[in-house]
C-alpha positions in Angstrom: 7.8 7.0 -3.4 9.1 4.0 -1.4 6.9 1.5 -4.2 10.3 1.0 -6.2 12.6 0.2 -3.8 9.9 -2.4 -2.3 9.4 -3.4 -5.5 12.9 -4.3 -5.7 13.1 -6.4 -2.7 10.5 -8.3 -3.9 12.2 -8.6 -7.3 15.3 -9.8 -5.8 14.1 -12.6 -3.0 11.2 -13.7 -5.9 13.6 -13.1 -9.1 10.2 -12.7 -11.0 9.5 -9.2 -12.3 5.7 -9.9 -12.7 5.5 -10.9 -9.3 7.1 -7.4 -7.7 4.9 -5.3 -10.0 1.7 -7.3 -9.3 2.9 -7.0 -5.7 3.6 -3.2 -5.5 0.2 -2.3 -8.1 -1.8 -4.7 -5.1 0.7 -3.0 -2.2 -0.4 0.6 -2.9 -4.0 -0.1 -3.9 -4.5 -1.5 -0.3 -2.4 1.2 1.4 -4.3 3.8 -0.5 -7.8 2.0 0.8 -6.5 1.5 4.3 -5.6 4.9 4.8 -8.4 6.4 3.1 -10.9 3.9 5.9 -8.7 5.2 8.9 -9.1 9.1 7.6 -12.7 8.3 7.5 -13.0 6.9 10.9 -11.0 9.7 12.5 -13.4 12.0 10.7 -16.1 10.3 12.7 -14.5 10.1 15.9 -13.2 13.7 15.8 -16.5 15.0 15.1 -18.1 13.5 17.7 -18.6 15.2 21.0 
């Protein structure tokens, strides 16, 4: 949800629109992968007695 209006910043201190959408594609690739590895590890340290 908050990809556009990043996207826009970016747009606006860059002034390339390439740039911001490469930026926010790469931007919620990596937040998707980080929060899928920190799920993960909480999985295994919750399970754990």
């Amino acid at each position: 949800i908050f990809t556009i209006p990043i996207m826009g910043v970016i747009y606006y201190l860059s002034g390339s629109l390439m740039i911001a959408v490469v930026a926010g594609v790469i931007m919620t690739a990596s937040a998707f992968l980080f929060s899928a590895i920190a799920g993960y590890i909480a999985g295994i340290v919750g399970s754990s007695n």
